[in-house]
C-alpha positions, 0 to 999 in steps of 0.5 A: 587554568589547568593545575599542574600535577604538582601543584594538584599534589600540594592543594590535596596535602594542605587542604586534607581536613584529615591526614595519614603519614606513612613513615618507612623504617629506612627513614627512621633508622639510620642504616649504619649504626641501627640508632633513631636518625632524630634529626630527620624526626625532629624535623618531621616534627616541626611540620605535623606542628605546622598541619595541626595549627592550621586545624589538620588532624594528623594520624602517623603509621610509622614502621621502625620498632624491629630495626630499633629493637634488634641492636637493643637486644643484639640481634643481627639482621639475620636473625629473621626468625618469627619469634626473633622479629616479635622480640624485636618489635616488643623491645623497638616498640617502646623505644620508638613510642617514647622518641614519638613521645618526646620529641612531638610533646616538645612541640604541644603535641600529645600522642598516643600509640595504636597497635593494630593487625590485620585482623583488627582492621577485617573483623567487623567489631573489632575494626568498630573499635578500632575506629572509634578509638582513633575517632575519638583520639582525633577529637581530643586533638591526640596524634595517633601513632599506629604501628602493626602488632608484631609482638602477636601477628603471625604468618597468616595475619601480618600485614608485612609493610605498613602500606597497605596497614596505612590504607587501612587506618585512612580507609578506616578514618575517612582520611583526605589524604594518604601520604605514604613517605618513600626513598624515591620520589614516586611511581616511575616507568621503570625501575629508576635504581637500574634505568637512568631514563627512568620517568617519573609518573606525575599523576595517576587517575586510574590504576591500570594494569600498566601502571601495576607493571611499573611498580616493581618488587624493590625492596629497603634495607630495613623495610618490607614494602616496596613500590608494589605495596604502595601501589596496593595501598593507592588502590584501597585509598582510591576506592575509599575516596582518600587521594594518595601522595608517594614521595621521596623523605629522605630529606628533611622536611618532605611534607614541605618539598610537596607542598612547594611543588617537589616531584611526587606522584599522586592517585586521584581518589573517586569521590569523597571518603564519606561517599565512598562509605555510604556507597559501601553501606548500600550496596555492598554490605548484606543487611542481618536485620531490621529497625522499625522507626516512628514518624519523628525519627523518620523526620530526623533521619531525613534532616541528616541526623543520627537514630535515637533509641527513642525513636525505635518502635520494633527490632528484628534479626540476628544482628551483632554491633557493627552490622548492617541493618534496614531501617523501616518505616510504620508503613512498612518502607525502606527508609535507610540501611546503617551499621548497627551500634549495637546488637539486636538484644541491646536495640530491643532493650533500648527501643523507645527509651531515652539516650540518658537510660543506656548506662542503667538498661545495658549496664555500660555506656554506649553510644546515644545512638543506635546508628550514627549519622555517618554510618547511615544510608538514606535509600530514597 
């Protein structure tokens, strides 16, 4: 039996291993006084409780510090200024960080905040980082909250919605699912604010340039994004094997209007996130030098596991942390292409020695691997 779309949306929400919430500023802050609208987040609240005890790892991207921080520092909504908008967002950054806090720890619920910008997530260190952090975060049971940085974004650099910022963190995360919480109820054929026939878009399974022509530029009061951003952000999520929900959160307690079979739209992602990685590894990142491995790590690698300075015999190249490498064989075979932990100084440091010996040889500790198994392309 066929699945309906929006039982299809529901199955992909509660069967996310991981999950990112995109939350819009228009959600969170009530447009008549300027104030946290704490009902609708107490209830937000109740539900990411409900996805973390049935063992989802959560991940928030919430918008909202300037519009909290502009009538704490009696600033009009005109006032628009850069300077204006990252004096904003340092003052609402601390409020909304704190509501977060609050009201999430009432339910067991620890959080930590994450201010990214779009050269974090472009810069191959630093997107490394930020990667391992929000990695590491999930694995102590943490719900990340990530915001952009305003307080020291620019013109150039601003993501200027956090859509597509959202994309990036579940691109970066290897999310399940992206559910980007909106004020209309998904992708329509027109725009539904002036088209009282307006359709809704159930389902997309590719994005066409006609489905791009429906999104339209519409614009929030408070938000930046409009339909045109989410579509944007649907498309890196796709590519990236992460499916995509667009859905209305004006009510309380959307995450539970999906999954009883609420109107949304959802993009059906190609493949799955760790396949979308892998794919990304071996074919489209260049390789900046070489591991030589011996025969017991080529055994490991092909059991699926990670490569352990031990079993490196000889490095080449000009590589830096996080870029792509060959891993080659005695005999002088291409086994695998990985992203490199550490720099080609480092590795040679490191080659034939134990994981234990990291801390002593480099003077930090670093990871136990050279690269980790799920940064690691098996090429045969």
């Amino acid at each position: 039996m066929t699945m309906t779309s929006e039982a299809r949306a529901a199955a992909t929400l509660t069967g996310a291993r991981r999950l990112v919430i995109k939350i819009g500023s228009s959600l969170l802050v009530d447009a008549a006084s300027g104030q946290l609208n704490r009902a609708w987040l107490e209830a937000l609240a109740d539900e990411l409780e409900r996805c973390r005890a049935r063992d989802q790892e959560i991940l928030v991207v919430s918008s909202g510090a300037i519009a909290l921080g502009r009538p704490y520092l009696g600033l009009t909504p005109e006032q628009r200024r850069l300077e204006e908008l990252q004096a904003a967002a340092a003052a609402g950054q601390v409020l909304l960080a704190h509501a977060y806090q609050d009201i999430l720890g009432k339910r067991g619920l620890r959080v930590a905040q994450v201010l990214l910008t779009l050269d974090d997530t472009e810069n191959r260190r630093r997107y490394l980082n930020a990667r391992s952090t929000l990695q590491r975060l999930l694995k102590l049971g943490v719900v990340p909250v990530v915001n952009e940085n305003d307080t020291v974004a620019t013109h150039e650099i601003r993501y200027g919605d956090n859509d597509r910022l959202a994309a990036r963190v579940a691109e970066m995360t290897s999310a399940d699912c992206l559910v980007l919480l909106s004020d209309v109820d998904g992708l329509y054929d027109a725009d539904p604010t002036a088209n009282a026939g307006a359709r809704l878009i159930p389902a997309v399974t590719e994005i066409t340039p006609e489905i791009e022509a429906m999104a339209g530029t519409a614009a929030t009061e408070y938000g930046t994004g409009g339909m045109a951003t989410k579509l944007m952000a649907a498309r890196i999520c796709v590519g990236a094997g992460c499916a995509t929900l667009i859905a209305n959160g004006r009510g309380l307690k959307p995450l539970a209007q999906i999954e009883s079979g609420g109107p949304c739209t959802w993009f059906a992602p190609r493949g799955t996130p760790l396949a979308a990685r892998k794919q990304w590894i071996a074919g489209s990142l260049v390789p900046r030098g070489v591991l030589v491995i011996d025969a017991g790590a080529e055994q490991a690698l092909r059991a699926g596991r990670s490569l352990l300075p031990v079993g490196v015999t000889a490095v080449d190249g000009t590589f830096q942390r996080g870029d792509a490498v060959t891993v080659r064989n005695a005999a002088g075979q291409d086994l695998a292409r990985g992203l490199a932990t550490y720099a080609v100084d480092e590795v040679g440091k490191l080659c034939g020695r134990r994981s234990d010996e990291i801390e002593e040889l480099l003077g930090y500790r670093g990871r136990d691997e050279v690269i980790h198994r799920d940064n690691l392309v098996l090429l045969d």
